[in-house]
VEXDREN-2710 file (C-alpha; in Angstrom, 1 decimal):
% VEXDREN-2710
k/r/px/py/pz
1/UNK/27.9/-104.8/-345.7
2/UNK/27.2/-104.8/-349.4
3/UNK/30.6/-107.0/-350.0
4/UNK/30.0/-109.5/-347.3
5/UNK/26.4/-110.1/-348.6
6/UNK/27.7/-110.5/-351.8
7/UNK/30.8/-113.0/-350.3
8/UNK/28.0/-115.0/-348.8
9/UNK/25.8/-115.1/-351.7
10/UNK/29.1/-116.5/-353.7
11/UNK/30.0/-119.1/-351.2
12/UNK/26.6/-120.1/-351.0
13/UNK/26.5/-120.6/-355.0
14/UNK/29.3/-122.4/-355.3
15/UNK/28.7/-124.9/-352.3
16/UNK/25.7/-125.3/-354.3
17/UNK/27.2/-126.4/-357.1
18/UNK/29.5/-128.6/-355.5
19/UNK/26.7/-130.3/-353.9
20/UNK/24.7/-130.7/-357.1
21/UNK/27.9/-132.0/-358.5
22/UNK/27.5/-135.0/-356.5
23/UNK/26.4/-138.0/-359.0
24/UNK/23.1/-137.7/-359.0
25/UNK/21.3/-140.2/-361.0
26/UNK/17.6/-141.5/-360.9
27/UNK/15.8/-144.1/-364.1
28/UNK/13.5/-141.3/-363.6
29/UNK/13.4/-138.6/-366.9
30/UNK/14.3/-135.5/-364.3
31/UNK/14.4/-134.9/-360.3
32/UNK/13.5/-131.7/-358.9
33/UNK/16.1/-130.3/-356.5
34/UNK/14.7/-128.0/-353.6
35/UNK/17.7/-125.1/-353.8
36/UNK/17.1/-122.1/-352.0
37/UNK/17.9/-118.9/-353.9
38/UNK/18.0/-115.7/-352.1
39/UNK/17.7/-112.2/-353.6
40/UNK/21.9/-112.1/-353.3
41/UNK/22.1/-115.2/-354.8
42/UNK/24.0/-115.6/-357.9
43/UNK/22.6/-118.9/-359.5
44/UNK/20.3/-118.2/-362.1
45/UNK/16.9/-120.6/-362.8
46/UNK/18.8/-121.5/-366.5
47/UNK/21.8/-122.8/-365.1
48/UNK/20.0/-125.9/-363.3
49/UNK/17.9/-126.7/-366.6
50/UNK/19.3/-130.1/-367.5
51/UNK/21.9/-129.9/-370.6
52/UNK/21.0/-131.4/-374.0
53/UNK/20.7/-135.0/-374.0
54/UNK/18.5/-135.6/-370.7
55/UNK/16.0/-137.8/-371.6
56/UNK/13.2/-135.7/-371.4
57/UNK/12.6/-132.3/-369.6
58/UNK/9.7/-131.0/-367.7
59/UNK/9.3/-127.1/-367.9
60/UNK/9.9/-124.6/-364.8
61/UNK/6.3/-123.6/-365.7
62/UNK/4.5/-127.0/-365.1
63/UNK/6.1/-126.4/-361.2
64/UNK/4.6/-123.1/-361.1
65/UNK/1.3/-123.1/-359.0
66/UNK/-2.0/-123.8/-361.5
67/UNK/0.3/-126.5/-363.1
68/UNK/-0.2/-130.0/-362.8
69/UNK/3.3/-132.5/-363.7
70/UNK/2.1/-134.6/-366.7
71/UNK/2.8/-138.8/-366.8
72/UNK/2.1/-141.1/-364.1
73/UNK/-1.7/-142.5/-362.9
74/UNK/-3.8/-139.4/-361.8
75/UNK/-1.1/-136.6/-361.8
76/UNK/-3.9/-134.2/-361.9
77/UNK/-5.3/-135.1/-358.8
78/UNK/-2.3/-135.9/-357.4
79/UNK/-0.7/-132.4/-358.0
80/UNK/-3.8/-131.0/-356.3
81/UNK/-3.6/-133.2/-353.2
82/UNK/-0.2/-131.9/-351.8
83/UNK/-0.2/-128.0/-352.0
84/UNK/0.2/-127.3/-348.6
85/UNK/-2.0/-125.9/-345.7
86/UNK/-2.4/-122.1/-346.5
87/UNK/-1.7/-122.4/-350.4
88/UNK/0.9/-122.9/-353.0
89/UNK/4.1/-120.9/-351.6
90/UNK/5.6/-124.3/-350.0
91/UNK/6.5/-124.3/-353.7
92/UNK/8.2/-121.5/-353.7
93/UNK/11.7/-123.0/-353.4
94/UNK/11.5/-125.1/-356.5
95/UNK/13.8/-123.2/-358.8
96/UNK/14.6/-125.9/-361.8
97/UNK/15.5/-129.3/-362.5
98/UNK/18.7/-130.8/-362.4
99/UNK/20.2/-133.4/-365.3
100/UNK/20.4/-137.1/-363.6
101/UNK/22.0/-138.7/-366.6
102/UNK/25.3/-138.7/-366.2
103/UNK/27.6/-141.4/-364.0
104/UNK/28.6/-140.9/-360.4
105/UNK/31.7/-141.4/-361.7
106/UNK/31.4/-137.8/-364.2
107/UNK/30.5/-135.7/-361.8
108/UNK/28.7/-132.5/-363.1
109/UNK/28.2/-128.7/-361.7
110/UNK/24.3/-127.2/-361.6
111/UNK/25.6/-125.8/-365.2
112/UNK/26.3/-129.3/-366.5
113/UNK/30.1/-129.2/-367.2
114/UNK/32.5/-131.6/-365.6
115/UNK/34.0/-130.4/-362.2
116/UNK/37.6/-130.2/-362.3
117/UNK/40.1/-131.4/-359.5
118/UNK/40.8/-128.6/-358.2
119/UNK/37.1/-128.1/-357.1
120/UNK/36.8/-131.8/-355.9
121/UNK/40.1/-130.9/-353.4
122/UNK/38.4/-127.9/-352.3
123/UNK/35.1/-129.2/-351.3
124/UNK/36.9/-132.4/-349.9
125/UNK/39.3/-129.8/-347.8
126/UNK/36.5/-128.2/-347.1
127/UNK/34.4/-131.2/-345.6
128/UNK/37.5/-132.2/-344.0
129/UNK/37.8/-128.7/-342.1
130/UNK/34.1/-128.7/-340.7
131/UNK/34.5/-132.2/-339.3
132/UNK/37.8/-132.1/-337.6
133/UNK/36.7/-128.9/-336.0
134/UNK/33.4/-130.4/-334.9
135/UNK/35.1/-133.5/-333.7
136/UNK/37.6/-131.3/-331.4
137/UNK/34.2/-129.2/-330.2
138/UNK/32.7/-132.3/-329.5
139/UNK/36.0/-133.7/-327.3
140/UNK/35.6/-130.4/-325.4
141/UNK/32.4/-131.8/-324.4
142/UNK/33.0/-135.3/-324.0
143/UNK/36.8/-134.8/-322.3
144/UNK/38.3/-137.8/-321.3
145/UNK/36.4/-140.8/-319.9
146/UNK/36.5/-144.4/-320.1
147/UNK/32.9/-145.0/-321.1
148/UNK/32.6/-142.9/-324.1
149/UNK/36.2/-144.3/-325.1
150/UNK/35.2/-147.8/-324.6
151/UNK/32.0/-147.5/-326.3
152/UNK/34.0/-146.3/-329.4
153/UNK/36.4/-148.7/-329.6
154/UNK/33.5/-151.0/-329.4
155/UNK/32.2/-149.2/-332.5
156/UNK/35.3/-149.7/-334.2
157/UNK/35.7/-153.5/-333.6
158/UNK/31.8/-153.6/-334.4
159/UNK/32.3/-152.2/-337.7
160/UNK/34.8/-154.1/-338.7
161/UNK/33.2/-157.2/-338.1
162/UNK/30.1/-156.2/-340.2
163/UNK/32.5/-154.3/-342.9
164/UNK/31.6/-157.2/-345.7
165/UNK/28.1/-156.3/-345.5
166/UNK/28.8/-153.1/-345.3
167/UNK/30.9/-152.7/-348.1
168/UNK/28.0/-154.6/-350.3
169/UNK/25.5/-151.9/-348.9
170/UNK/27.8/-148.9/-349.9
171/UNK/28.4/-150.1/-353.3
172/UNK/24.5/-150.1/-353.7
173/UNK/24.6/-146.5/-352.1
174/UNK/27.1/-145.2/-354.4
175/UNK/26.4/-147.2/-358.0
176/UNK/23.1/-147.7/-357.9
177/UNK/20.9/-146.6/-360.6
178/UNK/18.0/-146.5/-357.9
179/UNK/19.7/-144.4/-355.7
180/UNK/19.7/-140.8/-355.6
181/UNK/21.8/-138.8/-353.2
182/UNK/22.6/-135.2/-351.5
183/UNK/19.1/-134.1/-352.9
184/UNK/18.9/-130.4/-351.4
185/UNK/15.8/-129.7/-348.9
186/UNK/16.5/-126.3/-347.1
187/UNK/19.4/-123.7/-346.4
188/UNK/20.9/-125.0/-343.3
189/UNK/24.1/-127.2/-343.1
190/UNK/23.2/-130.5/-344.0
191/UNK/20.0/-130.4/-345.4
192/UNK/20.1/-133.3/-347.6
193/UNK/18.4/-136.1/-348.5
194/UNK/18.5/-139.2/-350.5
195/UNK/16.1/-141.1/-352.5
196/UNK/16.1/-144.6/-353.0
197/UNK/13.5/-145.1/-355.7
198/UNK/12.0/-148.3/-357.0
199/UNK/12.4/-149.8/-360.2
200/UNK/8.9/-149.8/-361.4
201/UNK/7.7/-146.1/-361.2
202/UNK/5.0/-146.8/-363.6
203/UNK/2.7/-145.8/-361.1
204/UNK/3.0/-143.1/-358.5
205/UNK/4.5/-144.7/-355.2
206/UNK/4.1/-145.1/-351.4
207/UNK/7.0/-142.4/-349.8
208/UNK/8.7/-143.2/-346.9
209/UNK/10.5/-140.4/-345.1
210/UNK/13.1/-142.0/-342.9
211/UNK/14.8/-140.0/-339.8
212/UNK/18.3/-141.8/-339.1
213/UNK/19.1/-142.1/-335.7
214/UNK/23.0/-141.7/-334.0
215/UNK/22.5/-140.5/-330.7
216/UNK/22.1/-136.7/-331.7
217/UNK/25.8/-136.6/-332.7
218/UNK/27.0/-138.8/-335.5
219/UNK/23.9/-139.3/-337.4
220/UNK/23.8/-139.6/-341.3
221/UNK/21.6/-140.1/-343.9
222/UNK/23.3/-142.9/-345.2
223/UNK/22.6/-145.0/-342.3
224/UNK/19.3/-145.7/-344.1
225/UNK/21.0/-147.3/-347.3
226/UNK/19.9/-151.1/-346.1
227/UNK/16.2/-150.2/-345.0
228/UNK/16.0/-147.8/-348.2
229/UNK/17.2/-150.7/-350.4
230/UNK/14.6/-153.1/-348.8
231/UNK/11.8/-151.3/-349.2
232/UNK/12.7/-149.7/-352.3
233/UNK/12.9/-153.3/-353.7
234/UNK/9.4/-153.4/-352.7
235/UNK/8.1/-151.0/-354.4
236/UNK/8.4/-147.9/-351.9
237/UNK/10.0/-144.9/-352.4
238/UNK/12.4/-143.9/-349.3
239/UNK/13.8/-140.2/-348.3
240/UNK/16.7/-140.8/-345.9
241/UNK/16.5/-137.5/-344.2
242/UNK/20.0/-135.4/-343.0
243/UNK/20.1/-133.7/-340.4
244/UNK/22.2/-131.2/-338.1
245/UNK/24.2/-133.3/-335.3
246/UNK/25.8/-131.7/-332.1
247/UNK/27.6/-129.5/-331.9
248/UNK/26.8/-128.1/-335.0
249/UNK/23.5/-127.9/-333.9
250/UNK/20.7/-128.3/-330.9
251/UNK/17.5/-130.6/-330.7
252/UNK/15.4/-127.9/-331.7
253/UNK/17.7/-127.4/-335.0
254/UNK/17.3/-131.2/-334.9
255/UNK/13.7/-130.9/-335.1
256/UNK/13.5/-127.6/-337.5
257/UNK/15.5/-129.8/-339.8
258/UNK/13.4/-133.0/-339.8
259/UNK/10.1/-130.7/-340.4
260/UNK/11.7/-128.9/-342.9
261/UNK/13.2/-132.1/-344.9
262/UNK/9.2/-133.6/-344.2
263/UNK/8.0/-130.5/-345.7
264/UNK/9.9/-130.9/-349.1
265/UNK/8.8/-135.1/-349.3
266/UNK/5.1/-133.8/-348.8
267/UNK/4.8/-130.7/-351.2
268/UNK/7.8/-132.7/-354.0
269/UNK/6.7/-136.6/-353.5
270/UNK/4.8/-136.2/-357.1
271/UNK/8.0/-134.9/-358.9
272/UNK/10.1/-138.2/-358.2
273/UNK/7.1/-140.4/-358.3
274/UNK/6.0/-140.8/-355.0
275/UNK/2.5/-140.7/-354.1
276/UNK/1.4/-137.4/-352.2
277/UNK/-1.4/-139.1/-350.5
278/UNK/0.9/-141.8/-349.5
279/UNK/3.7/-140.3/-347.2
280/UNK/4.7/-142.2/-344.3
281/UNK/7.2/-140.8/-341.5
282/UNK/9.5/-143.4/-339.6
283/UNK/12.7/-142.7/-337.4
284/UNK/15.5/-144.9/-335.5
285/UNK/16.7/-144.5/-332.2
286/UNK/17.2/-140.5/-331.8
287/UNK/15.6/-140.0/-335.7
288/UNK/12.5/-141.8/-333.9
289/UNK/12.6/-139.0/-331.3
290/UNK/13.3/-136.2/-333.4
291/UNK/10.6/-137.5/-336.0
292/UNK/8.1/-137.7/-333.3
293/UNK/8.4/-134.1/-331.9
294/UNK/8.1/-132.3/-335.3
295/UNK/5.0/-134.5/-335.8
296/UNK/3.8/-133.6/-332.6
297/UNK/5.3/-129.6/-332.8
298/UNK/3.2/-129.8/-336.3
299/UNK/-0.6/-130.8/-335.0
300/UNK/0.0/-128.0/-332.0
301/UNK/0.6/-125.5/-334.7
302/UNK/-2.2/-126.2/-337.2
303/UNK/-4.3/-126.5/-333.8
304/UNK/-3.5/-123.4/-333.5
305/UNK/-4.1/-122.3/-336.4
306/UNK/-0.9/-121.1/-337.4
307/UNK/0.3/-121.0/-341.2
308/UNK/2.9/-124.1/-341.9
309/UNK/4.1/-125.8/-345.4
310/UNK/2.6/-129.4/-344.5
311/UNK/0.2/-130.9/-342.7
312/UNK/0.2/-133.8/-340.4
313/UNK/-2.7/-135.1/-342.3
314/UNK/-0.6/-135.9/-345.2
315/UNK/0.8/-138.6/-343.2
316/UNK/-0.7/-141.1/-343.5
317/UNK/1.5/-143.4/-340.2
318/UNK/4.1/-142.9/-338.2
319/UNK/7.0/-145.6/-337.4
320/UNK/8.8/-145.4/-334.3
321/UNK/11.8/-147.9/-334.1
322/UNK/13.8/-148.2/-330.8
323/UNK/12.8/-144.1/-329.7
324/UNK/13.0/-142.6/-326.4
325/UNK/9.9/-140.7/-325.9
326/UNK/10.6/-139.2/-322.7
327/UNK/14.0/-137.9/-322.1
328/UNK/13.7/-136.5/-318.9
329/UNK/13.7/-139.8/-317.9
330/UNK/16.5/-141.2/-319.7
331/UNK/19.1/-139.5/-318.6
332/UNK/20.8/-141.2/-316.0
333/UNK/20.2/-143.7/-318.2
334/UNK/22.5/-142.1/-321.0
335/UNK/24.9/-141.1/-318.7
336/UNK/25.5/-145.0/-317.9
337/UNK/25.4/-145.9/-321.7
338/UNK/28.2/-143.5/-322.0
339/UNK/26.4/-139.9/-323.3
340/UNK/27.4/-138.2/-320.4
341/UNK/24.9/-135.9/-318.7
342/UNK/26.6/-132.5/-319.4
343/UNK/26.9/-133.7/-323.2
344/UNK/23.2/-134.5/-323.3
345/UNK/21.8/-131.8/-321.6
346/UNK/23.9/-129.5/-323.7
347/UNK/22.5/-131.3/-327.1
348/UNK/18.4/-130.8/-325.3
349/UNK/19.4/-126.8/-324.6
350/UNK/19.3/-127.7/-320.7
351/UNK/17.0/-129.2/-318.1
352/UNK/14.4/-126.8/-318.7
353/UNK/13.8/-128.1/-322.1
354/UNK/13.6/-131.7/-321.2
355/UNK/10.0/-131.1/-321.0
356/UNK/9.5/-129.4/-324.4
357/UNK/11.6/-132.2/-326.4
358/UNK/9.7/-135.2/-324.4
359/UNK/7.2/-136.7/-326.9
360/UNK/5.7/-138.6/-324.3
361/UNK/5.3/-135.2/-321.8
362/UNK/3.6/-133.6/-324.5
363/UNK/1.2/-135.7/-325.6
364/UNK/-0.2/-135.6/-322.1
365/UNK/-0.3/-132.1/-322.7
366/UNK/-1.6/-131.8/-325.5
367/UNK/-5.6/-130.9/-326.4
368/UNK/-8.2/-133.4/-327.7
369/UNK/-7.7/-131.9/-330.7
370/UNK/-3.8/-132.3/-331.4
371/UNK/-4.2/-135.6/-330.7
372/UNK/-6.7/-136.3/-333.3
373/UNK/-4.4/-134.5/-335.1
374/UNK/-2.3/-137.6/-335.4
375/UNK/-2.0/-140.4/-337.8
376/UNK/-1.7/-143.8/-336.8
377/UNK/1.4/-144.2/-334.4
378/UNK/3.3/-147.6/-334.7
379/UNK/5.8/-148.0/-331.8
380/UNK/8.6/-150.9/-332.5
381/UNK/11.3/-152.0/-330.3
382/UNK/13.4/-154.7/-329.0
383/UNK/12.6/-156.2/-325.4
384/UNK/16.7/-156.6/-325.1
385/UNK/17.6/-152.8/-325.9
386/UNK/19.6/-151.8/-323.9
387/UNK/20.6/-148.4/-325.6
388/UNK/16.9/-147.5/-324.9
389/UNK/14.4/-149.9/-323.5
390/UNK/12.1/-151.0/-324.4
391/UNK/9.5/-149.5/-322.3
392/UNK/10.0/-145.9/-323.2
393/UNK/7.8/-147.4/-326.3
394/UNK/5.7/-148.8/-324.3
395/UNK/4.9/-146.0/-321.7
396/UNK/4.6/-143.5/-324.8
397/UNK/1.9/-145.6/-326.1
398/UNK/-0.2/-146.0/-322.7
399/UNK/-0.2/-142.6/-323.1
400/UNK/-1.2/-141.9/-326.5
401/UNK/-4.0/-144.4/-325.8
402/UNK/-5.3/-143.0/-323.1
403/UNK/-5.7/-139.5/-324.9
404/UNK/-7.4/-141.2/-327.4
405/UNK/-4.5/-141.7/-330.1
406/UNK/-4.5/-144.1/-332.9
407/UNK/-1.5/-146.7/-331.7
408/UNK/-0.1/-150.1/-332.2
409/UNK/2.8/-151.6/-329.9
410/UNK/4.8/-153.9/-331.5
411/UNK/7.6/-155.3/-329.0
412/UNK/10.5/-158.1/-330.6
413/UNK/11.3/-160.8/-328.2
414/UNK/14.8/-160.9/-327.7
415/UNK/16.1/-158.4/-330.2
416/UNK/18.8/-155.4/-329.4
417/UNK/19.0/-151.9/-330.3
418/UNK/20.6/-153.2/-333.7
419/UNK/19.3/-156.7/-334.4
420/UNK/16.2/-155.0/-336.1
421/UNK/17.4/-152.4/-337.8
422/UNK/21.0/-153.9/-338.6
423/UNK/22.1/-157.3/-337.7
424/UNK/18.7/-158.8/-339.1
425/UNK/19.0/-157.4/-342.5
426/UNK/22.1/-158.0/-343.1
427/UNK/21.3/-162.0/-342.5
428/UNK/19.2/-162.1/-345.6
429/UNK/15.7/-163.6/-345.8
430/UNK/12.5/-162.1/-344.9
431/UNK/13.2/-159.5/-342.4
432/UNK/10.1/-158.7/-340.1
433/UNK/10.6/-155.1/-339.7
434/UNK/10.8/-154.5/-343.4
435/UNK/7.6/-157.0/-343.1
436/UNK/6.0/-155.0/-340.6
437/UNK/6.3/-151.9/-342.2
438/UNK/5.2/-152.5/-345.5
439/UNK/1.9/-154.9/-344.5
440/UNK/0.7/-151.4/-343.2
441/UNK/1.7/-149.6/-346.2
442/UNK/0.0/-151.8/-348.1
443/UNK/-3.1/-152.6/-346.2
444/UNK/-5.8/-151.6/-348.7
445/UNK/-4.0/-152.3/-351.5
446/UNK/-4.3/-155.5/-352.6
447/UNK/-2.5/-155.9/-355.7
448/UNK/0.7/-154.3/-354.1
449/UNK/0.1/-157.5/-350.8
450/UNK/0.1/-159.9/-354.4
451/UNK/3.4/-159.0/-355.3
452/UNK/4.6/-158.8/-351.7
453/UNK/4.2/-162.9/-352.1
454/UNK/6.2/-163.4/-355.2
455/UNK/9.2/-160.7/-354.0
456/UNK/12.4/-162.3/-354.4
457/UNK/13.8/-163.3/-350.7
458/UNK/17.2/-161.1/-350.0
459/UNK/20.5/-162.3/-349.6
460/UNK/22.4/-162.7/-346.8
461/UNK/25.4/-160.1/-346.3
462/UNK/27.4/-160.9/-343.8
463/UNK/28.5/-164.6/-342.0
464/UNK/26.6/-165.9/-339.2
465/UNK/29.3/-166.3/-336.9
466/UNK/30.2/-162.2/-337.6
467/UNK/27.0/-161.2/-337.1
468/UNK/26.7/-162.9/-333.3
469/UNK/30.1/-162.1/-332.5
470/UNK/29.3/-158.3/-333.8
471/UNK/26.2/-158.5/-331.5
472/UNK/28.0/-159.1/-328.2
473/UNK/30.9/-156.5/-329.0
474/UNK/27.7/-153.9/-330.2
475/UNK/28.0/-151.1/-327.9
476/UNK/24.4/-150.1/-328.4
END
C-alpha cells in the first residue's frame, strides 16, 4: 500500500507540472494557481514560488487567512468580502504562486526550468491515450446509428465552414497576452479553467464564471474563447470553466465539478483582479443546465445549514443561454436530435435521477427560503432552437416566478441554438448577447455604461455567405 500511495502521489506531481507547464501568461504581476497537495504529495510550497525575474511577487503569507493582498481599489475590503460561509479554510488549497512571465512558446515546469521534449511527448501520449479510450467507451454507448453519424458529419462540414473565424479565435486563445489558460481548480480530471482578463486591471473587475455547454460529452473550456474575448474587451474578467464529460464522468460529477470550479472564482477572484462582490455565473446549452443545478444544489445546502466553500450570495446573477431545465421532459426530444436515450440516461445516472438533475422540478420543490436564496435569474434563448427549445426557458421561468424568484425572460426572434452564441459573434459588430450581458453587469455603474458607448465595434470573422451556409448545415 505504502508504494502505491507513493506511485500516486508521483504521478500526481508530475501531471502537475506538466499542466503548470502549459504557457501561462497574464499582464498581471502573479496568478495564484489552486493545486491541491495531499499529505503523499511530493511538490513542495517553494517549487511554485515564481523564479527570479517575475515582475513582482506576492508572499505565501499575504494568502494566509488574517492577510489581505495589497494593490488594487479597496483590497482590504475586498479580501474580507469573499472568505467563504463557515470561515477561511476554502483557502486552504492555495499553496503558492506560479511565474506568468515567460512565452507560450517556452514552456516552464512548477520549478521554472524549461520542459524538455521528452516530457512534451509524454503528456501529449498521454492525452492522446485518455481520449482514444474515451472515444471507443463512448462508441460502446453510441453503436452504430445514422443520426448520431449524420449529426457528426454535420459537425465536420460545420466546422469547416466557420474554420477562418475559428482559426482567428484560437490564435487569440493561444497568444494572447490576456489570456490565461489550464489554471488548476480541484483534483479531479479536468479541473481547469481559463481566464480571459482585461487589459485595464487598474481596478478590481466584474468576474464572469462561464459553464461551456457540448451536450454532456464533448464539452471544453475553450469553447468560451469568443464570449471570453468579448467581454474581456469590455472590461470583465471571464473563467471558462472545464469540466468532466461522459464517459469519464456522470451529471452529478458534472455538477460537483461546476461547484467546485465556482468555488475557486468566489474565494480567488481578488488574486487575478476580479471583484469578489461582483461574480456572475452564466452557462450554454448543457453548461446552462449544469450551472443551474449547482446553484440550485448550493441554496438547498446553506438552507440547510450545511457547511460549503461559497455562497450563492456571492452571485450576484445568473445567465442561462439556450438550457434545458427540465430533462425528464427532453428526452424523446434528444433521442430525435440524435443523443440516443440509453446514452442520455446513462450520462443522468438513470430515470430515477431525471428528477434530481431537473432545475425546473426542483425549484418547484424547493422551500420559500431556497428560493430567496437565489440571485437574479436571466433565461436567454432562441425562438428557432431546435437543439433545445425555446420553451424549456420559458416554462423554467413561469416557475421560478411563481415561487417567488427574481427572473427575466429574454427570447431572440428567429435565432438558433448557435446564432447567439456563435454565428452572431463571429459576424462582427455589436452583438446583443454580449449587450445583454454586460447592461446587467453594469447596471449601477455608470462610468463602466460611459465606456460601453465609446468601445470599439468588433470585427467580423468569418464571410457572410459561410456563416448562412454554416447555419443550415449546423446540426444543433
Amino acid at each position: 500500500m505504502p508504494r502505491t500511495l507513493a506511485v500516486a502521489a508521483a504521478t500526481r506531481a508530475l501531471i502537475r507540472r506538466l499542466i503548470l507547464a502549459g504557457s501561462l501568461r497574464s499582464p498581471l504581476p502573479a496568478l495564484l494557481l489552486a493545486s491541491p497537495i495531499s499529505p503523499h504529495d511530493s511538490v513542495s510550497t517553494h517549487q511554485l514560488v515564481p523564479s527570479p525575474g517575475t515582475l513582482s511577487t506576492v508572499g505565501v503569507a499575504a494568502m494566509q487567512p488574517g492577510n489581505q493582498p495589497s494593490g488594487g481599489d479597496g483590497g482590504g475590503a475586498e479580501a474580507e468580502a469573499f472568505v467563504p460561509h463557515g470561515g477561511p479554510q476554502g483557502l486552504r488549497r492555495r499553496t503558492g504562486l506560479v511565474s506568468l512571465n515567460s512565452s507560450p512558446r517556452s514552456a516552464r515546469a512548477g520549478d521554472g526550468r524549461r520542459t524538455t521534449f521528452r516530457e512534451d511527448v509524454g503528456h501529449a501520449a498521454a492525452e492522446t491515450y485518455l481520449v482514444t479510450g474515451l472515444a471507443f467507451t463512448l462508441l460502446g454507448y453510441l453503436g452504430v446509428g445514422y443520426r448520431w453519424i449524420s449529426q457528426l458529419m454535420a459537425l465536420l462540414l460545420y466546422a469547416v465552414l466557420l474554420m477562418p473565424g475559428f482559426i482567428k479565435v484560437g490564435y487569440y486563445y493561444f497568444f494572447s497576452s490576456q489570456v490565461c489558460r489550464s489554471v488548476i481548480y480541484g483534483d479531479q480530471p479536468r479541473n481547469r479553467l481559463d481566464l480571459y482578463i482585461p487589459k485595464d486591471h487598474s481596478k478590481s473587475c466584474p468576474v464572469v464564471a462561464f459553464v461551456t455547454g457540448g451536450a454532456w460529452i464533448i464539452g471544453y473550456k475553450a469553447w468560451g474563447a469568443l464570449l471570453g474575448r468579448r467581454l474581456a474587451e469590455r472590461g470583465i474578467l471571464v473563467a471558462c470553466i472545464d469540466y468532466r464529460n461522459f464517459p469519464q464522468g456522470t451529471i452529478s460529477d458534472m455538477v460537483s465539478d461546476a461547484s467546485e470550479a465556482i468555488s475557486f472564482i468566489c474565494n480567488s477572484a481578488v488574486f487575478f483582479g476580479g471583484d469578489p462582490n461582483k461574480i456572475y455565473l452564466m452557462g450554454q446549452s448543457a453548461g446552462a443546465h449544469i450551472a443551474a443545478c449547482a446553484l440550485l444544489e448550493q441554496a438547498a445546502k446553506e438552507s440547510k445549514g450545511d457547511h460549503t466553500s461559497w455562497n450563492v450570495a456571492q452571485i450576484k446573477a445568473y445567465f442561462g443561454l439556450s438550457g434545458g431545465y427540465n430533462v425528464q421532459n427532453l428526452v424523446d426530444h434528444f433521442h430525435e436530435r440524435g443523443l440516443y436515450r440509453s446514452i442520455f440516461l446513462s450520462i443522468m445516472e438513470g430515470e430515477e435521477s431525471l428528477p434530481r438533475f431537473s432545475p425546473e422540478i426542483v425549484a418547484k420543490k424547493s422551500s420559500a427560503e431556497e428560493i430567496a436564496l437565489l440571485p437574479q435569474i436571466v433565461l436567454m434563448h432562441g425562438t428557432t432552437d431546435y437543439s433545445i427549445p425555446s420553451s424549456a426557458s420559458e416554462t423554467f421561468a413561469d416557475v421560478l416566478k411563481k415561487a417567488g424568484g427574481k427572473v427575466k425572460l429574454q427570447l431572440y426572434e428567429g435565432k438558433t441554438h448557435t446564432d447567439v452564441f456563435l454565428q452572431d459573434p463571429l459576424r462582427g459588430g455589436r452583438d446583443q448577447l454580449v449587450e445583454d450581458v454586460i447592461s446587467v453587469i453594469h447596471a449601477d455603474d455608470a462610468d463602466a455604461r460611459e465606456k460601453d458607448a465609446l468601445a470599439p465595434i468588433p470585427e467580423r470573422l468569418v464571410y457572410e455567405w459561410q456563416i448562412k451556409l454554416a447555419r443550415q448545415i449546423s446540426p444543433f
